[in-house]
PAMARKE-948660 format. One line per 10 residues: number of its first residue (from 0); for each residue x, y, z negated of N, C-alpha, C. Coordinates in pm, 1 decimal. Example, Ala and Ser with C-alpha at 12.3 -4.5 7.8 and 13.67 -1.06 7.14 Angstrom:
0> 1319.0,-569.0,-780.0,1230.0,-450.0,-780.0,1320.0,-330.0,-780.0; 1285.0,-225.0,-708.0,1367.0,-106.0,-714.0,1290.0,3.0,-787.0
//
This chain:
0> -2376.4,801.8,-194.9,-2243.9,743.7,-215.4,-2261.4,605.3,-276.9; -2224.0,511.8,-259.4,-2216.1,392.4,-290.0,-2073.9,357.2,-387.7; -2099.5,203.1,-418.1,-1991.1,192.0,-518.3,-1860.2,181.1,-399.6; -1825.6,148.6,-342.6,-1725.1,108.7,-243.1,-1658.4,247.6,-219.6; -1726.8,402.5,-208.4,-1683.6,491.2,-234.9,-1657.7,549.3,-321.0; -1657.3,463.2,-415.1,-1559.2,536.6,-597.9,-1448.9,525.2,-576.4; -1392.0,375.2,-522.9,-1251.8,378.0,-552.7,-1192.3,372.6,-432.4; -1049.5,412.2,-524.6,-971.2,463.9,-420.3,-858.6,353.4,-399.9; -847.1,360.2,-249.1,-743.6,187.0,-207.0,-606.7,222.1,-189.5; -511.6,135.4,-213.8,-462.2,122.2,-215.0,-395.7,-14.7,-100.1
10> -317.1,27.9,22.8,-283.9,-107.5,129.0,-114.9,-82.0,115.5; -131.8,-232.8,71.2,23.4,-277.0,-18.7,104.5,-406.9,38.0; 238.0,-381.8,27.9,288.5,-473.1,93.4,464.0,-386.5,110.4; 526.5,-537.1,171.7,682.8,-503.1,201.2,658.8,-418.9,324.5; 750.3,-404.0,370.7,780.2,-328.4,506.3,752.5,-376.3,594.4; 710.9,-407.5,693.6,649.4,-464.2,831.0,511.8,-550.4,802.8; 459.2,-530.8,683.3,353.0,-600.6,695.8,222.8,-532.9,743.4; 219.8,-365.7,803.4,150.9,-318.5,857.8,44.8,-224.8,764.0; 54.5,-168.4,657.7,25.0,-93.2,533.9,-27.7,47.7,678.5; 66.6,126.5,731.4,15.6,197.9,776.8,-107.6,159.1,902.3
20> -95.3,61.8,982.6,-168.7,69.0,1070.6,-306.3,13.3,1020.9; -272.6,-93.3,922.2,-420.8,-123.7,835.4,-541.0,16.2,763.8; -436.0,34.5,713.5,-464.8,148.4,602.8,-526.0,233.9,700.6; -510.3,297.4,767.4,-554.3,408.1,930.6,-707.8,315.0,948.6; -693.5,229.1,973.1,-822.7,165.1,1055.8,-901.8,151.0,914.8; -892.1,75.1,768.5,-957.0,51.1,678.2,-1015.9,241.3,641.8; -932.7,309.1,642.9,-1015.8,428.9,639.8,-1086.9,559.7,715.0; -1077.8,473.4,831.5,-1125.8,512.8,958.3,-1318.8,376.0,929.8; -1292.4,296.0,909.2,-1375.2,174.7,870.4,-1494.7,258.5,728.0; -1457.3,299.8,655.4,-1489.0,338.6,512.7,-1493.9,503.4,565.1
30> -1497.2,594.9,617.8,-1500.8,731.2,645.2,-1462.4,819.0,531.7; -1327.2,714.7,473.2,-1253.6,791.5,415.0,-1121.7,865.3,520.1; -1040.7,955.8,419.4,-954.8,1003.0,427.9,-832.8,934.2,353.5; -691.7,918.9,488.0,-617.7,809.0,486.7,-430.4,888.2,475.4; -341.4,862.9,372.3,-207.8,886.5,367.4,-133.8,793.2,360.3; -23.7,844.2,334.8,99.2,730.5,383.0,198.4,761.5,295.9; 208.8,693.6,182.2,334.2,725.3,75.2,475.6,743.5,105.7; 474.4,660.3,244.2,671.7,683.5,286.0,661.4,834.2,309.0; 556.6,939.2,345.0,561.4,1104.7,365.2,590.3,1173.7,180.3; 569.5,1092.3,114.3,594.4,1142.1,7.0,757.9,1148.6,-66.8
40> 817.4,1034.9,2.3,971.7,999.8,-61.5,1062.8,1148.1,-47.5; 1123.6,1172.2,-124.6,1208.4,1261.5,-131.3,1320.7,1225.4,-6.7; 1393.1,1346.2,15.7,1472.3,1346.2,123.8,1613.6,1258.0,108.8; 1631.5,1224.3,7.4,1737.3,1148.3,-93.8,1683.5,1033.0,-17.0; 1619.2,1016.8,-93.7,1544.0,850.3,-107.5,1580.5,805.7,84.0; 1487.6,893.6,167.1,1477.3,832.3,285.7,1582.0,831.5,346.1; 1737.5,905.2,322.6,1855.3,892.2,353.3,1937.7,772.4,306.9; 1870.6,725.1,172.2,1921.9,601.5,140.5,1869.3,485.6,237.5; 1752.8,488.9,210.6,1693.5,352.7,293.5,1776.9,343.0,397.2; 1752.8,448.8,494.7,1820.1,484.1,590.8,1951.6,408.4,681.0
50> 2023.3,462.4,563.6,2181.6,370.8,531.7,2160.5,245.2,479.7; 2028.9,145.4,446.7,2100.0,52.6,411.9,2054.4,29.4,268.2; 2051.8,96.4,211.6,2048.2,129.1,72.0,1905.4,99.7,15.4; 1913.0,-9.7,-119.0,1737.1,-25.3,-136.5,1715.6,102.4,-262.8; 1597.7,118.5,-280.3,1596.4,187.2,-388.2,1591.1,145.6,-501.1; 1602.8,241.8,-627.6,1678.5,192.0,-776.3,1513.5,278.1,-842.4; 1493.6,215.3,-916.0,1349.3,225.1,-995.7,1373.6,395.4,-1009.9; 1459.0,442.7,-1066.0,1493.9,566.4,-1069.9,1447.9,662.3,-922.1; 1512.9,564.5,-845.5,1462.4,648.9,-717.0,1275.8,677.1,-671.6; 1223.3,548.7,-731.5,1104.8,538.6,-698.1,1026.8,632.5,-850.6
60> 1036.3,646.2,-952.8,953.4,642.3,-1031.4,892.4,792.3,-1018.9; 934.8,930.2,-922.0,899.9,995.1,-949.8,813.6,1031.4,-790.7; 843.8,952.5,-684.8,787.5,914.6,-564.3,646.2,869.9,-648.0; 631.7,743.0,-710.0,540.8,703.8,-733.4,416.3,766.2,-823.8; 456.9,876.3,-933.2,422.2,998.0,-937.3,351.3,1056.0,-868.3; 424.2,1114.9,-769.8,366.8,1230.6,-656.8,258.7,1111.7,-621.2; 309.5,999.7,-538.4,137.5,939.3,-471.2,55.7,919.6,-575.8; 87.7,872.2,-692.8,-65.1,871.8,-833.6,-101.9,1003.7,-816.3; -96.5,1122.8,-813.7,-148.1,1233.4,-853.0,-212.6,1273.2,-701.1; -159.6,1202.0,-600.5,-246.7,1256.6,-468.2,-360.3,1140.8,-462.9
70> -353.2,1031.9,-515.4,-490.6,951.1,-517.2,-575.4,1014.9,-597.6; -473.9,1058.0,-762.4,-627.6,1133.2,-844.9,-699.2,1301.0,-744.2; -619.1,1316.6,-691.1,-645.1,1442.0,-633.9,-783.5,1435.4,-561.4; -799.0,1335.6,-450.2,-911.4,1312.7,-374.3,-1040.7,1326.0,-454.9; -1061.5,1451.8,-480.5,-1217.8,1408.5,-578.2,-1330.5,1417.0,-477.6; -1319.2,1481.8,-378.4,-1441.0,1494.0,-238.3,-1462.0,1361.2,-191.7; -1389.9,1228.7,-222.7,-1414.4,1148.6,-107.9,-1337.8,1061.3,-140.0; -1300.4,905.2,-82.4,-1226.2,826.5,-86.5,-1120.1,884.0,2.3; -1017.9,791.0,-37.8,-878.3,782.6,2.5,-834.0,681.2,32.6; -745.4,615.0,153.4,-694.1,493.1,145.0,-537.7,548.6,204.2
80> -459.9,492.7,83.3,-315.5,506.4,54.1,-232.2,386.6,105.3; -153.6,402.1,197.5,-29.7,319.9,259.2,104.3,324.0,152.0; 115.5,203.9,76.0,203.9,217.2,-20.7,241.1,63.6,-98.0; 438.2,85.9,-76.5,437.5,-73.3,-92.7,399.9,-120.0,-232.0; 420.4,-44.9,-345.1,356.9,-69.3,-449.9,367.5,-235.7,-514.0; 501.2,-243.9,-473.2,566.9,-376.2,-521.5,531.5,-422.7,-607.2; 552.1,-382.5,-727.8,567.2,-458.4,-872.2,436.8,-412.1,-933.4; 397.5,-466.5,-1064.0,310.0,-417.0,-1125.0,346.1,-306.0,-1201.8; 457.5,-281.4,-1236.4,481.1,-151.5,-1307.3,459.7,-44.2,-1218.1; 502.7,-60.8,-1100.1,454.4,53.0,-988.4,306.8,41.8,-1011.1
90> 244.0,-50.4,-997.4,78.2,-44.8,-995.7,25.3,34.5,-1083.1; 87.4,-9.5,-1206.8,37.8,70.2,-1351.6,100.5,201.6,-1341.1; 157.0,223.2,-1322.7,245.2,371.2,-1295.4,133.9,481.9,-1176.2; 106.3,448.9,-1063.7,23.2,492.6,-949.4,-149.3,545.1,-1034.1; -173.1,399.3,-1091.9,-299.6,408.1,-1155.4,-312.1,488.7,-1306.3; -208.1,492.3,-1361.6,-192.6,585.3,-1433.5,-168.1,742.6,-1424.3; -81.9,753.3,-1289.3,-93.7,897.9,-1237.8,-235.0,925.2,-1188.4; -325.1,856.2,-1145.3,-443.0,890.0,-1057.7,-538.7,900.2,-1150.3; -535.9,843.2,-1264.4,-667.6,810.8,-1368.7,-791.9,752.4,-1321.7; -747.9,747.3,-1168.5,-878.8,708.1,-1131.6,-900.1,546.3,-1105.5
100> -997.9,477.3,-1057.9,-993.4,288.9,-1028.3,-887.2,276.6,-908.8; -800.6,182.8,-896.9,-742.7,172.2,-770.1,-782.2,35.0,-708.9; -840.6,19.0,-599.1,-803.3,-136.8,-571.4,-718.9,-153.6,-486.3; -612.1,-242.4,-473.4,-482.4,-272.6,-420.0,-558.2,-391.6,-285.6; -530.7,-346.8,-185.4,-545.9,-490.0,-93.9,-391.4,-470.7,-32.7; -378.1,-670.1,-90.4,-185.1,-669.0,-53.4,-171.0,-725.5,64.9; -141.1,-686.8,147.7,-103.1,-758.2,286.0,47.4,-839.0,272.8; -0.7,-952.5,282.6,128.8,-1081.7,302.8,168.2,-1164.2,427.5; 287.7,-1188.1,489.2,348.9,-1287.9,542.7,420.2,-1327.0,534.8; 485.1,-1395.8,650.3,599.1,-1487.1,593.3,718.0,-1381.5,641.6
110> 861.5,-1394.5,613.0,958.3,-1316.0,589.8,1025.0,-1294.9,788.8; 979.7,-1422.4,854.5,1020.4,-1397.1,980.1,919.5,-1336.1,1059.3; 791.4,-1326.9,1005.9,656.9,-1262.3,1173.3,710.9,-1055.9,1074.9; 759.9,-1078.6,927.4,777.2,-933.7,880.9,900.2,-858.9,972.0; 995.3,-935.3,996.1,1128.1,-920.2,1010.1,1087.0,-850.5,1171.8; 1019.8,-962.9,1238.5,1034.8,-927.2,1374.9,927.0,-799.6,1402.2; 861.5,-780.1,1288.5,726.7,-662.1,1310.6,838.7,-557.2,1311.2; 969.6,-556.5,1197.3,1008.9,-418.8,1150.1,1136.7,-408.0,1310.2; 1187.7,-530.1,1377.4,1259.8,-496.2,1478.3,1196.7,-429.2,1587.0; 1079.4,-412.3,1619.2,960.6,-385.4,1721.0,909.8,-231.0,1745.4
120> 925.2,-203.7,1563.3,893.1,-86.5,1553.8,992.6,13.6,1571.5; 936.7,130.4,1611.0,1010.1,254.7,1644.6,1012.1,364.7,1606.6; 1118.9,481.7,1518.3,1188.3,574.5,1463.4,1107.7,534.6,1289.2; 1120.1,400.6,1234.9,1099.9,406.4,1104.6,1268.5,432.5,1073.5; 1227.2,500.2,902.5,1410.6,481.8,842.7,1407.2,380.1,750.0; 1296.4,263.3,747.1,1322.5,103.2,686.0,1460.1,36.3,743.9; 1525.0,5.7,747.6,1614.7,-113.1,846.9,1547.1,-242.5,793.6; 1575.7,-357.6,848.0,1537.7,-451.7,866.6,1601.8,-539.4,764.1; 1789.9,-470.9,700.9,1833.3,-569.4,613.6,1784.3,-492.1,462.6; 1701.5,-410.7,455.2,1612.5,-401.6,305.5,1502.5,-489.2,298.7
130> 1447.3,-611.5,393.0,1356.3,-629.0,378.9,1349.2,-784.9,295.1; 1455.2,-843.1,273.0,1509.4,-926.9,135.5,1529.4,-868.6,12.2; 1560.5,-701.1,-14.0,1512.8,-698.6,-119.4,1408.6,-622.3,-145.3; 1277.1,-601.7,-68.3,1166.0,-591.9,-101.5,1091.3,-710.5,-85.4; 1133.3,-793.3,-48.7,1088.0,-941.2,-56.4,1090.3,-974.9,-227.1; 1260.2,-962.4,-298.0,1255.2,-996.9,-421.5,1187.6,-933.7,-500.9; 1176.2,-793.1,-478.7,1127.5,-731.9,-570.9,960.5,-733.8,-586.9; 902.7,-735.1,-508.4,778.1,-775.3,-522.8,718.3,-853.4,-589.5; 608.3,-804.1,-685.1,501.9,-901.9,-753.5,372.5,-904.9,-695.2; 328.3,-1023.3,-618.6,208.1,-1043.6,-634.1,100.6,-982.4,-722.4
140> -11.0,-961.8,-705.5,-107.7,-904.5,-772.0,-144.4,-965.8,-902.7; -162.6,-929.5,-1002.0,-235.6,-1036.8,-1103.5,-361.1,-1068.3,-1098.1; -397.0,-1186.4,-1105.9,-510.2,-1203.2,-1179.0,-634.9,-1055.6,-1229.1; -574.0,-991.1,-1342.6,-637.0,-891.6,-1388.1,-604.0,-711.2,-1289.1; -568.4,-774.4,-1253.2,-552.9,-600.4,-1129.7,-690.8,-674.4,-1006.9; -725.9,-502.0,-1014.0,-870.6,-516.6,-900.4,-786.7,-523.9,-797.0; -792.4,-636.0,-680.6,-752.9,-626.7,-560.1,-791.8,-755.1,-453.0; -699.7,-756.4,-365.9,-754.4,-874.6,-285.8,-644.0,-893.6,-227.1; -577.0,-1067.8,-172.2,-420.0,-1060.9,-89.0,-499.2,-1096.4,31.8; -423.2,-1032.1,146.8,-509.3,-1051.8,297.2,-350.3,-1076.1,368.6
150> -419.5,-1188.1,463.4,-254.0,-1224.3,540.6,-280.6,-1120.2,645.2; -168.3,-1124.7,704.5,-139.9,-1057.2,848.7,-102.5,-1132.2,938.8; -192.5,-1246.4,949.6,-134.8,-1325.2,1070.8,-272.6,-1276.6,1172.5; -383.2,-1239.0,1081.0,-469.7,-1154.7,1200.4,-477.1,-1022.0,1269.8; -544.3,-1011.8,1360.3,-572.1,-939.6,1397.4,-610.2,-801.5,1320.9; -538.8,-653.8,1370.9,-585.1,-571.5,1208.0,-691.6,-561.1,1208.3; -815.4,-540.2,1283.2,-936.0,-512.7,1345.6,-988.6,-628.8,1229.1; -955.2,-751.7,1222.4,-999.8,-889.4,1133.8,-935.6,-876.8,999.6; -850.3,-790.7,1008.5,-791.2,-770.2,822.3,-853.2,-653.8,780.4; -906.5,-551.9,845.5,-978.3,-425.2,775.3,-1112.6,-492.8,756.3
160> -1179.1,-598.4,825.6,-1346.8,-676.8,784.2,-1263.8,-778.3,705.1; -1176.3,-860.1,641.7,-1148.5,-890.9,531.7,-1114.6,-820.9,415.9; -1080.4,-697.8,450.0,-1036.0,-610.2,288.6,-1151.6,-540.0,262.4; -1278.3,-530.4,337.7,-1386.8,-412.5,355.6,-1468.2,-547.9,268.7; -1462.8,-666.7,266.3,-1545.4,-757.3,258.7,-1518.6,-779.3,91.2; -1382.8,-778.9,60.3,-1316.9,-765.7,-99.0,-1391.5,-635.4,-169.2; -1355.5,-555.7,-71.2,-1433.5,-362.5,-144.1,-1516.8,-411.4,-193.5; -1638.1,-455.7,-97.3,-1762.5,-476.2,-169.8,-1811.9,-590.3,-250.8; -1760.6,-656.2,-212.9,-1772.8,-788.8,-342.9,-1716.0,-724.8,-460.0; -1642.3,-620.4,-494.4,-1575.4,-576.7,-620.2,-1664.2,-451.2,-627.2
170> -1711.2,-374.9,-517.2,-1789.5,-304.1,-598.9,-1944.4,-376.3,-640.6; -1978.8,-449.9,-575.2,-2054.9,-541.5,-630.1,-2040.3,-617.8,-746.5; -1925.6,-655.8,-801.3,-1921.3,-737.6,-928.5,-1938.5,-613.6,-1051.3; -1861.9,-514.5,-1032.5,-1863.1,-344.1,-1109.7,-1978.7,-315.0,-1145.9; -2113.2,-337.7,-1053.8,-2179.8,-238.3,-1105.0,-2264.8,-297.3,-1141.0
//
């Protein structure tokens, strides 16, 4: 096992920036085992989005829960988690349910190649007018959080060998 298989990832981002289809290939890439936090939202929650409706920290804080405790769960193996993981309090919240290292790779673009990804796609319950306020609500990564920001103007095939390339430069600086 190598260092790159300690921790467990985290592929972050608003809605159409491609979290699930990255996340699938980055742990298909890493021969980890790969989930998807929108399977975790309560039936509430995804009826809101649904309609229109963004969610209220309340709605998220116990969503975010359940996925911290399924990252600490993975003790056989890595995990790479599809999860927008907006803010840093979500970050600290996830990494605090998991106890374990998380590294966050944030997938970014610009608000129109997101917009037209989420019109394209088919039977999500995102709509397209939540995606201004997961635009606002989002914090960039800090400085001091392990992670890496990767655009999505490439190819995913070229963003899973840019986030695979962050893994190991960080498990390289770690050990």
């Amino acid at each position: 096992m190598n260092e790159t298989d300690k921790l467990q990832v985290v592929v972050m981002g608003v809605a159409g920036c491609g979290k699930t289809t990255v996340g699938r290939l980055l742990a298909e890439r890493l021969g980890a085992a790969f989930a998807d936090a929108d399977g975790l939202h309560s039936p509430e929650s995804v009826a809101k989005m649904a309609a229109g409706r963004p969610l209220t920290d309340e709605d998220r804080y116990p969503w975010l829960e359940r996925v911290g405790q399924l990252l600490g769960r993975e003790t056989e193996g890595q995990l790479v988690m599809a999860c927008s993981a907006l803010r840093r309090d979500y970050r600290d919240r996830l990494r605090s349910a998991s106890g374990r290292p998380l590294f966050f790779v944030h997938l970014t673009g610009d608000a129109d190649l997101l917009a037209h990804r989420m019109q394209e796609r088919d039977s999500h319950f995102m709509p397209v007018s939540l995606l201004r306020s997961q635009l606002d609500t989002l914090e960039p990564l800090d400085i001091d959080e392990d992670g890496a920001t990767v655009s999505i103007t490439a190819h995913p095939s070229e963003i899973v060998t840019e986030a695979e390339l962050y893994l190991r430069l960080q498990a390289t600086s770690s050990s």
